[in-house]
N, C-alpha and C positions, 0 to 999 in steps of 0.2 A: 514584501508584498503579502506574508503568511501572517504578520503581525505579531511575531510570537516572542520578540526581544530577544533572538538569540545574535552574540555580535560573533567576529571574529574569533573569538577566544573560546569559543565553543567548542572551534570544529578544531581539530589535529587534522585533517588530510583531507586536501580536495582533489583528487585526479581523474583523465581521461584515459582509460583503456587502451593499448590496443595504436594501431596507426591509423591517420587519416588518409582515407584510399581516396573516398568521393567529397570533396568540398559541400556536394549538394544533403549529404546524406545525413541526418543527427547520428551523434554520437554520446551513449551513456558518460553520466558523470556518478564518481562513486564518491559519497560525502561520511569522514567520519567523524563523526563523534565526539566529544572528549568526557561527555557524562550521558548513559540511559535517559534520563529525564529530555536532557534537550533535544534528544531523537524524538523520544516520546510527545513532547511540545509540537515537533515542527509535523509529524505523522497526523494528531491530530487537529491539525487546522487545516489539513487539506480541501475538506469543505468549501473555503474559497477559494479554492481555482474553477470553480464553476462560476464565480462570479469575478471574476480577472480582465485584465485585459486579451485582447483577439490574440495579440504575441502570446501569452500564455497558457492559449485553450489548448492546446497541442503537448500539454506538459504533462509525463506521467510519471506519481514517485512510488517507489517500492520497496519493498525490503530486499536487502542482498540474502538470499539464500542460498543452498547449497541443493547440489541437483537431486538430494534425498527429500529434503525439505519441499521443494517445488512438488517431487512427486506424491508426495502425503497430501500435499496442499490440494493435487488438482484431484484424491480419491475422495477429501473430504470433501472437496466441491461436489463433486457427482453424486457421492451419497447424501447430501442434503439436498439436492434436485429430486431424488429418489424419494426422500420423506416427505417433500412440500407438493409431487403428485401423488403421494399416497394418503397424505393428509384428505379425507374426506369434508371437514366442517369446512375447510377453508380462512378459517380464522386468525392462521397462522403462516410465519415465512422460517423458513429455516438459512441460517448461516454462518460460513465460517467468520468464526473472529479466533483473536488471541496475536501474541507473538510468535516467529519461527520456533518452529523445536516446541511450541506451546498450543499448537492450534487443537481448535475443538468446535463440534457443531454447535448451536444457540436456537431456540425455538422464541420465534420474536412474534407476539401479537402484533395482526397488522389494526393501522389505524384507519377509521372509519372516515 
């Protein structure tokens, strides 16, 4: 559906977490890897899951972090909240990018 050409041989490990308690309830799926790049491929086309089908709209992928990682993740978020209202001109957005272990704020012209 991502279009990205990644086949089977990509991935080394697909599993489910955990037991299923509620039938009704989603359950994460952890997908690994077998090279950076094909992570990297399938991360960046997530773009079209906004244009997916209705089964799909409900789909959210993420990176597996580490609960130090999340926490950097969600100080970086708040401090570029902090810079994008202190930004006066208004011409700009701030946010996090980068990989785990790698994040950093970005100061992005917005478009007109």
């Amino acid at each position: 559906m991502l279009h990205t050409g990644i086949t089977e041989d990509d991935l080394i490990n697909v599993f489910r977490p955990g037991r299923n308690q509620d039938p009704d309830t989603p359950r994460h799926v952890i997908i690994q890897f077998a090279s950076y790049t094909s992570k990297n491929l399938t991360m960046e086309s997530l773009y079209r899951l906004k244009h997916a089908e209705q089964k799909f709209k409900g789909v959210v992928i993420a990176h597996d972090m580490t609960r130090t990682e999340r926490d950097e993740c969600k100080r970086l978020v708040a401090e570029a909240k902090d810079k994008e209202d202190d930004d006066t001109s208004g011409e700009f957005m701030y946010r996090v990018r980068g990989p785990p272990g790698n994040l950093r704020i970005v100061k992005i012209k917005k478009r007109n």
